[in-house]
C-alpha positions as CSV (number, residue, x, y, z in Angstrom):
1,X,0.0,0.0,0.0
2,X,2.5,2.6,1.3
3,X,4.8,1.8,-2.4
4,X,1.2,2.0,-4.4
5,X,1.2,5.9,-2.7
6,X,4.5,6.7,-3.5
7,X,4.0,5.8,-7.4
8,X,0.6,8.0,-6.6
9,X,2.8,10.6,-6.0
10,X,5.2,10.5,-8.7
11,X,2.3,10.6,-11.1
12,X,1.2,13.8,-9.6
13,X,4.7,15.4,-10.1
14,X,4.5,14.0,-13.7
15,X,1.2,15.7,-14.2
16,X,2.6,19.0,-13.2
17,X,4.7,18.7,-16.6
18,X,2.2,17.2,-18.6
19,X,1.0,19.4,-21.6
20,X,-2.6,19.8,-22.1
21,X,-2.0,21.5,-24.9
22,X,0.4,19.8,-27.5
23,X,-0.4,16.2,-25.7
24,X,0.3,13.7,-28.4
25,X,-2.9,11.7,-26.8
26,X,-5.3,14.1,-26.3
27,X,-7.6,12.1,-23.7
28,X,-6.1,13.3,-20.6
29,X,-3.0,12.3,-18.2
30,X,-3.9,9.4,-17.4
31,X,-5.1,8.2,-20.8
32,X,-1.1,9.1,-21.8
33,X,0.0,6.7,-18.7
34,X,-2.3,4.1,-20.2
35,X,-1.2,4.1,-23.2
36,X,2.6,4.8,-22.8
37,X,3.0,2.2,-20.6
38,X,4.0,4.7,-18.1
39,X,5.7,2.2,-15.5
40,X,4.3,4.0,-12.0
41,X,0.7,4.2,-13.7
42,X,1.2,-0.1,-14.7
43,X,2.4,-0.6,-11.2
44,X,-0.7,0.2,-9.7
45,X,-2.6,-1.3,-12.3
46,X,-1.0,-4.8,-11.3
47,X,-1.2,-4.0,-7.8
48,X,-4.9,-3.5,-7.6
49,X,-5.3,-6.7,-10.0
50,X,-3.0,-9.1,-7.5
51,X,-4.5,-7.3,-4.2
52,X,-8.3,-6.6,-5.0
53,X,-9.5,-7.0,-1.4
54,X,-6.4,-4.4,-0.2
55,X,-7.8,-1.7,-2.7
56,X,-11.3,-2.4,-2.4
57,X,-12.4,0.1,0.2
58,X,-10.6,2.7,-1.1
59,X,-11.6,2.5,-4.7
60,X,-15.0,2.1,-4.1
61,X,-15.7,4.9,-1.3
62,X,-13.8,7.4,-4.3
63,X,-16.0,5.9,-6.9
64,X,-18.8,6.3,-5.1
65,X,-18.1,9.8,-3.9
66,X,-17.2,10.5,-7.4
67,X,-21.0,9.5,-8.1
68,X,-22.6,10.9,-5.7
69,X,-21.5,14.4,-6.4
70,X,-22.5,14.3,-9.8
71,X,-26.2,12.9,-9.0
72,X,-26.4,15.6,-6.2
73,X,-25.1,18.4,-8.8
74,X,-28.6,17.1,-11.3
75,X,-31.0,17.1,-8.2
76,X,-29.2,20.4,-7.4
77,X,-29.6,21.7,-10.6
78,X,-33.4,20.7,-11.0
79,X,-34.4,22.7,-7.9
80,X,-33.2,25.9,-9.1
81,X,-35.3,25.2,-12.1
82,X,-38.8,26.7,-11.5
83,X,-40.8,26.1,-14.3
84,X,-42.3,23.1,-14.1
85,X,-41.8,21.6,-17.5
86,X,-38.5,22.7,-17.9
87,X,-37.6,20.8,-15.0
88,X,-39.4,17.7,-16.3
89,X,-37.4,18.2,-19.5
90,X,-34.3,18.5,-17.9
91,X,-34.7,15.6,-15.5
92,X,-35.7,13.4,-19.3
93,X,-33.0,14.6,-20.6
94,X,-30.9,13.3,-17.6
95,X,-32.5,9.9,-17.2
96,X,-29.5,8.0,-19.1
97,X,-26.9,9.6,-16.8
98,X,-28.8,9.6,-13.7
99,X,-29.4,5.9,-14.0
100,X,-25.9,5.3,-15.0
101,X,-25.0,6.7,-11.6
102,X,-27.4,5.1,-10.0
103,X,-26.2,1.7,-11.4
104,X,-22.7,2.9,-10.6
105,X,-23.8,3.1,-6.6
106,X,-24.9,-0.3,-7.0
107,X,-22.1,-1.5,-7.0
108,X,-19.9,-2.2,-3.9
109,X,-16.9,-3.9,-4.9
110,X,-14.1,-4.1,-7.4
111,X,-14.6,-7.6,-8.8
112,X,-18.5,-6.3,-9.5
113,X,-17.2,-2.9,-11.1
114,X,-14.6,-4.9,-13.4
115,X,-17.7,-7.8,-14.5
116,X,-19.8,-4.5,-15.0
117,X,-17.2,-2.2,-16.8
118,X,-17.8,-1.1,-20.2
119,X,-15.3,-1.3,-22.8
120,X,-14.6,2.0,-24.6
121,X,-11.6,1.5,-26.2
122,X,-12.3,-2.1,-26.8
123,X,-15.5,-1.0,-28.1
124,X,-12.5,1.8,-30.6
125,X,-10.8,-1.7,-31.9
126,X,-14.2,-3.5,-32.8
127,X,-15.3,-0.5,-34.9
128,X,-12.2,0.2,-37.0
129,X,-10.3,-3.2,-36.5
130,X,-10.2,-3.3,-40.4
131,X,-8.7,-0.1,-41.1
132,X,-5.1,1.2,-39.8
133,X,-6.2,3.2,-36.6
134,X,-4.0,5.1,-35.1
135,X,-3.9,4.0,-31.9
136,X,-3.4,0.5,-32.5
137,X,-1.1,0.7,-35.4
138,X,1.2,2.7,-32.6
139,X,0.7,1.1,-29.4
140,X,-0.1,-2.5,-30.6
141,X,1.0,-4.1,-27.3
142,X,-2.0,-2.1,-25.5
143,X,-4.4,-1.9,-28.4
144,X,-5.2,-5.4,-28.4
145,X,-8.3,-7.3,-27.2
146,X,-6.8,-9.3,-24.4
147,X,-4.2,-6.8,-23.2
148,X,-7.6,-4.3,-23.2
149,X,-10.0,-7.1,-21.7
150,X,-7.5,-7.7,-18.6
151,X,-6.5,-3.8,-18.0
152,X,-9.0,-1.3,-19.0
153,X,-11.2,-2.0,-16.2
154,X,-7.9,-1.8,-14.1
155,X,-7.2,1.5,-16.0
156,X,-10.2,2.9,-14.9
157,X,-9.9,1.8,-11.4
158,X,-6.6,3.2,-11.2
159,X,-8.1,6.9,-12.9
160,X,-10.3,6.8,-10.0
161,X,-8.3,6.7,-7.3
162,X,-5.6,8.8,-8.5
163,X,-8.3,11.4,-9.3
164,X,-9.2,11.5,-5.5
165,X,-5.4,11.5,-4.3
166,X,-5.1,14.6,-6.2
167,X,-8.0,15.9,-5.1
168,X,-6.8,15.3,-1.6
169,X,-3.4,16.2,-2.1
170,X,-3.9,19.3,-4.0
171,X,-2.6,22.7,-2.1
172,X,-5.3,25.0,-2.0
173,X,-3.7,27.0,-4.2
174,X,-0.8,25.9,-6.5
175,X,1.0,29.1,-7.4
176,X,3.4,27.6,-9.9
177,X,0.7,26.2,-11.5
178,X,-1.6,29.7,-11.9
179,X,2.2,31.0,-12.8
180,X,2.3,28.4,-15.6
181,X,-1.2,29.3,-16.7
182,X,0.1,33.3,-16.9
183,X,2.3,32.2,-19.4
184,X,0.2,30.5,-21.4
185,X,-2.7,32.8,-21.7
186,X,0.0,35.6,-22.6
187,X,1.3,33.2,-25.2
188,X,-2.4,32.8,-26.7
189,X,-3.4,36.8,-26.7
190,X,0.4,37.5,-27.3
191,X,0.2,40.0,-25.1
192,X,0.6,41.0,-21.6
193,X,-2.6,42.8,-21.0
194,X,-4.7,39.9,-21.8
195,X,-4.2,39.2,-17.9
196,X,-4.4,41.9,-15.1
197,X,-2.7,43.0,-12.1
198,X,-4.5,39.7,-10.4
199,X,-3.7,37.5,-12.8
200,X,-6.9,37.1,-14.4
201,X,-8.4,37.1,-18.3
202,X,-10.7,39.6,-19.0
203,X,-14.3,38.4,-20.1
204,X,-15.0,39.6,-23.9
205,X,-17.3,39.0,-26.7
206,X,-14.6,35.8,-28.3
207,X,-15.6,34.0,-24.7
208,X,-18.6,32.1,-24.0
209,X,-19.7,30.2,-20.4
210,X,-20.5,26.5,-20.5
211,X,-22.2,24.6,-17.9
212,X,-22.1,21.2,-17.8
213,X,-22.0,18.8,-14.7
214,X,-20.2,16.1,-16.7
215,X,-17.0,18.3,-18.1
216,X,-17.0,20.7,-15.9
217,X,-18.3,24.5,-16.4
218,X,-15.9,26.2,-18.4
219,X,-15.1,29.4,-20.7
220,X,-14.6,28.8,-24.2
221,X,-13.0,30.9,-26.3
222,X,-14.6,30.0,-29.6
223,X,-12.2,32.3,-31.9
224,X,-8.9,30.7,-30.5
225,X,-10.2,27.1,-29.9
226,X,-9.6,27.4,-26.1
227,X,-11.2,26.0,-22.8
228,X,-10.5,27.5,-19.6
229,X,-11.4,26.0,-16.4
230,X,-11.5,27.5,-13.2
231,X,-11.1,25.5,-10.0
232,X,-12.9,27.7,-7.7
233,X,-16.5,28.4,-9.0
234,X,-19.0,25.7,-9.2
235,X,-21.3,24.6,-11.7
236,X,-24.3,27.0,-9.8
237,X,-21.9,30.0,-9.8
238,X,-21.4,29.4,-13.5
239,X,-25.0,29.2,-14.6
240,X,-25.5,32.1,-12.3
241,X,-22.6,34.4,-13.6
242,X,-24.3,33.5,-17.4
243,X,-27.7,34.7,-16.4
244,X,-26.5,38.0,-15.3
245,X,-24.2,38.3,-18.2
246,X,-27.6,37.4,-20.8
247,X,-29.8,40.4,-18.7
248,X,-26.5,42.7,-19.6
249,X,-26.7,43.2,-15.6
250,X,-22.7,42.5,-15.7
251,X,-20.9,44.4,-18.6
252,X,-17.1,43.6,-16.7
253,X,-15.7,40.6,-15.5
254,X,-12.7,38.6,-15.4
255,X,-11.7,34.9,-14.4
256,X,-8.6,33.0,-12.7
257,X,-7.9,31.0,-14.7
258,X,-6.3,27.4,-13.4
259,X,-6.2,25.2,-16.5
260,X,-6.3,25.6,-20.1
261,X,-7.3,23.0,-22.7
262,X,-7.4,22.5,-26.6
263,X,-10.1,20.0,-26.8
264,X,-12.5,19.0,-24.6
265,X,-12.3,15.8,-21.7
266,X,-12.3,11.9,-22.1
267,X,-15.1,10.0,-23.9
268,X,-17.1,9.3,-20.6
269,X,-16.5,12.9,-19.2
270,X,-16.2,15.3,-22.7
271,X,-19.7,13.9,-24.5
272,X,-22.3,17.0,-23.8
273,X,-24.9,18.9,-24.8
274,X,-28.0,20.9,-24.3
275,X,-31.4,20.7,-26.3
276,X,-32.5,23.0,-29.0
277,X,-34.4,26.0,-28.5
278,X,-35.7,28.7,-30.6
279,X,-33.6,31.3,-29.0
280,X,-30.6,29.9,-30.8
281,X,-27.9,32.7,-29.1
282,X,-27.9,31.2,-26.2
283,X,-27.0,27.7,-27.9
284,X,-23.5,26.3,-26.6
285,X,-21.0,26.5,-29.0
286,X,-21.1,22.9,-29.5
287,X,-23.4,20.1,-28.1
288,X,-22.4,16.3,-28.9
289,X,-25.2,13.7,-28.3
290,X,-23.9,9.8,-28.5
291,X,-25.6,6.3,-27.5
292,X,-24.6,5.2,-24.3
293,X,-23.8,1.4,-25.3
294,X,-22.6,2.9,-28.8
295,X,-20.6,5.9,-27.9
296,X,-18.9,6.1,-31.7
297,X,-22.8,7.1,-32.9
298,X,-22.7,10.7,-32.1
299,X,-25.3,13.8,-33.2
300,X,-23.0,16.6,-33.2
301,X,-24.1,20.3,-33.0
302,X,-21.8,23.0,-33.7
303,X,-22.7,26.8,-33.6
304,X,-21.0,29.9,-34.4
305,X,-22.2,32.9,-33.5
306,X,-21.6,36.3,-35.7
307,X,-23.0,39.8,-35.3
308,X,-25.5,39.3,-37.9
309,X,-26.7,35.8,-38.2
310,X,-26.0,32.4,-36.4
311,X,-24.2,29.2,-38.3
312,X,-25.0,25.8,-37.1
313,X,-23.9,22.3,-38.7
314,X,-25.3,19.2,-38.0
315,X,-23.2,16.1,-38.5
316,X,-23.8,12.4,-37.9
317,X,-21.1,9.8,-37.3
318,X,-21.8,6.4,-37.2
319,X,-20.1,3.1,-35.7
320,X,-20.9,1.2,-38.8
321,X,-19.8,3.9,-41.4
322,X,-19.8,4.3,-44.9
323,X,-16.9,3.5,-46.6
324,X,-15.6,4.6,-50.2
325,X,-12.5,3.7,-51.3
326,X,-10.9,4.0,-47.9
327,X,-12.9,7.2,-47.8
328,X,-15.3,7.4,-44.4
329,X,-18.3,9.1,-45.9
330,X,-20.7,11.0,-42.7
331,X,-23.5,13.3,-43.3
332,X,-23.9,17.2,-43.1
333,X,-26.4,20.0,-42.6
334,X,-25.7,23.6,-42.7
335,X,-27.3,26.2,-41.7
336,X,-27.4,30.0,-41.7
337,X,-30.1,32.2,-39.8
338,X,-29.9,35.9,-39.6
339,X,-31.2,37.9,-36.2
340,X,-34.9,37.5,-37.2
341,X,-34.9,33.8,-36.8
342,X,-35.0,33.3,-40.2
343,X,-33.2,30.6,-42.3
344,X,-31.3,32.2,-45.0
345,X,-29.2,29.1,-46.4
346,X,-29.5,25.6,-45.5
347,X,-27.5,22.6,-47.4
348,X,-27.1,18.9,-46.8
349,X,-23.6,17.5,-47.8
350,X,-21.6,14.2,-47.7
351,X,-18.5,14.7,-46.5
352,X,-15.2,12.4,-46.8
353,X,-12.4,11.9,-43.9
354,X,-9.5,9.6,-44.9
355,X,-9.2,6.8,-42.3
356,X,-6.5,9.3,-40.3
357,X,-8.9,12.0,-40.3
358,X,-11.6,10.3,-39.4
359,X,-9.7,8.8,-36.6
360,X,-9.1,12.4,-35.3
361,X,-12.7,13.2,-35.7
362,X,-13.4,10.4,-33.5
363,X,-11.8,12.9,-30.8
364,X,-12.0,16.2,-31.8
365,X,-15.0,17.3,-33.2
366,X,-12.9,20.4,-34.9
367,X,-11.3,18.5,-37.3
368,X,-12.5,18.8,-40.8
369,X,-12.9,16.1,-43.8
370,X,-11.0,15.6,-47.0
371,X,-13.9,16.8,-49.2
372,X,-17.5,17.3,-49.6
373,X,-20.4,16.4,-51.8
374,X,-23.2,18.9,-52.1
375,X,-27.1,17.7,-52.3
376,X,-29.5,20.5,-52.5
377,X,-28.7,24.2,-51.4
378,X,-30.9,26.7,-49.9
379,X,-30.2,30.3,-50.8
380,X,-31.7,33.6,-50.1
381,X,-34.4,32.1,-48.1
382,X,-36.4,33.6,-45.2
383,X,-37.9,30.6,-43.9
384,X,-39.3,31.0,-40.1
385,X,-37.0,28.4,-37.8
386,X,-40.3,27.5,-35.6
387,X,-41.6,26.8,-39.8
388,X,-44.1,23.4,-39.4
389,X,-45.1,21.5,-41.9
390,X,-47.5,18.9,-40.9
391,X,-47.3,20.1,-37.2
392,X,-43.2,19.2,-37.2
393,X,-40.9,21.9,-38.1
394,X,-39.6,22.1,-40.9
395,X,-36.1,21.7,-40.3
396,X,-36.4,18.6,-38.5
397,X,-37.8,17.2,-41.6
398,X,-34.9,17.7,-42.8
399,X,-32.4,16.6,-40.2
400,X,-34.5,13.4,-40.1
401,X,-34.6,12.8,-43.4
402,X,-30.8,13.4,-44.8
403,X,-28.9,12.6,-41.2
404,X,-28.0,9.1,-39.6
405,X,-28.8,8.6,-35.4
406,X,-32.3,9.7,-35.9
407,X,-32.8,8.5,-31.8
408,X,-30.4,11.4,-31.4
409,X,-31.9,13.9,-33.7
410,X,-35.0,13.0,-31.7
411,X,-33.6,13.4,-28.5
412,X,-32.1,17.1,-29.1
413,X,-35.3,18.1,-30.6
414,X,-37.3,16.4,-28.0
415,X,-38.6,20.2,-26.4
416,X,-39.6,21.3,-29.6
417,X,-40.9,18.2,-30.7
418,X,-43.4,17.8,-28.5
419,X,-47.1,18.8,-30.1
420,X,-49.0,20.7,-27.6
């Protein structure tokens, strides 16, 4: 036990150097130890296998902690809700996560977590074990089903636990870390003011608040592809701060910042989103819906907001893909609507990844295909987005029509789906 701390702690002091944001593996530290082979992080992997009984208690009062706070953040976030059918939407929107958790409090030792785990990067091999993926073609003596069957439940366990003995171990305030942090926000703006007397980045129209129980509430800077996270405000705080900012009751404001990301979190932690509304300015930047037993079928929602209309894309990715000559084929909807809530361009397009690229779309949603493949175009249009046709708006039509995952579709529609 006392060794399994000490290689605990030297993964702490490597985490201090690890780069968030030129990480070869971009799925967080200890993704990298996983799939490095990083010899402290395999340690306690082997550990935890040999002495399940030692390791027990500890893993599972973190896992269930870990649990617990995100089912108490959702029943939290429900009572601040005070319309009544907004709450029931949120709560239906939920339901997947919330009996995840709940399952996940079920369970009361590590033998039952390990015959219960789910197999994400298993699930990675079995989807593109054809094609030259990345990760296995580079790390074959990980990326192979038995190596994963026999240690990606231990990898998990061993994420948990060191995720706690950070939390535990963390000073209250690490000022070579906010030092670090300095630095890198004056490398992004490239200059000096972007951060004042107190350290902290100004608020400004390239930002935008997230809030998200699963990721963590963060500010993205949309024009410079950043996340910032800050330790010390909750997920309440957040959503709070955004309201004020919406009623223009706040016009100043500026944020320590304590970590800075590229792309968003792992697969279990970075998969978000909110439903669509007809007040489309207050979209997130991006929202990314995915099947819990499928997580490679994803919805995802991108929006870019601009002084005199609103972009969103809609793309589908699929587990089983289309594929043309080692071409991944997905499909695309774009559209453009101006400050009236009208739809001034809408297209549909196939668009083409090579096997690499789609690989890196499988993790960050900002990467872009090879080429496209136009179907119909929508120009110079003024079509109402709340337009039905046969009591279903017209866009859905569609989205449901020209888009895979139509559960998905459904399920970020579902609010203005519903036929009063």
């Amino acid at each position: 036990m006392q060794l399994v701390t000490k290689k605990l702690e030297k993964l702490l002091l490597k985490k201090k150097s690890y780069d968030y944001l030129n990480a070869e593996i971009p799925n967080g530290f200890c993704a990298h130890c996983f799939i490095k082979e990083d010899e402290d992080f395999f340690y306690i992997m082997s550990q935890i296998d040999k002495n399940k009984d030692t390791y027990n208690k500890i893993f599972i009062s973190a896992f269930k902690k870990q649990n617990k706070d995100e089912l108490e953040a959702i029943k939290l976030k429900v009572k601040t809700i005070s319309d009544k059918d907004e709450s029931l939407s949120y709560l239906k929107f939920n339901k997947t996560t919330i009996n995840l958790l709940n399952r996940n409090l079920s369970i009361n030792s590590i033998e039952e977590y390990i015959e219960k785990y789910e197999y994400l990067y298993l699930h990675e091999i079995e989807l593109l074990k054809d094609n030259k993926f990345a990760y296995t073609k580079d790390y074959p003596t990980v990326f192979n089903e038995k190596y994963l069957k026999k240690y990606e439940p231990l990898y998990s366990i061993t994420e948990v636990m060191f995720k706690q003995y950070s939390r535990e171990s963390r000073p209250f305030i690490d000022i070579e870390n906010l030092k670090n942090t300095k630095e890198k926000l004056i490398s992004i703006y490239e200059t000096k003011d972007c951060v004042n007397k107190y350290n902290m980045l100004k608020f400004t129209k390239n930002h935008a608040l997230y809030i998200s129980h699963k990721e963590g509430s963060h500010i993205h800077d949309h024009t410079n592809g950043y996340y910032f996270f800050n330790d010390f405000l909750n997920d309440f705080l957040f959503e709070t701060i955004n309201d004020l900012i919406e009623k223009d009751f706040i016009q100043d404001i500026s944020f320590l910042i304590t970590s800075i990301r590229t792309d968003t979190l792992t697969l279990e932690e970075k998969e978000y989103g909110r439903r669509f509304n007809y007040d489309i300015r207050t979209l997130p930047d991006v929202s990314c819906f995915y099947e819990v037993n499928k997580p490679a079928n994803k919805l995802i929602v991108k929006v870019e907001k601009a002084k005199e209309k609103t972009s969103i894309t809609f793309e589908t990715i699929k587990d089983d893909f289309n594929n043309l000559n080692d071409l991944v084929v997905t499909n695309l909807i774009h559209l453009e609507i101006d400050n009236n809530n009208n739809i001034n361009h809408l297209d549909h397009e196939f668009i083409f990844y090579t096997l690499e690229e789609y690989d890196k779309k499988i993790k960050n949603h900002k990467q872009k295909g090879h080429s496209k493949i136009k179907t119909i175009k929508i120009d110079n249009s003024k079509i109402p987005i709340n337009y039905t046709y046969k009591r279903v708006p017209f866009l859905i039509h569609f989205l449901m029509e020209l888009l895979d995952n139509k559960d998905l579709i459904e399920e970020y529609f579902n609010s203005v789906l519903e036929v009063k």
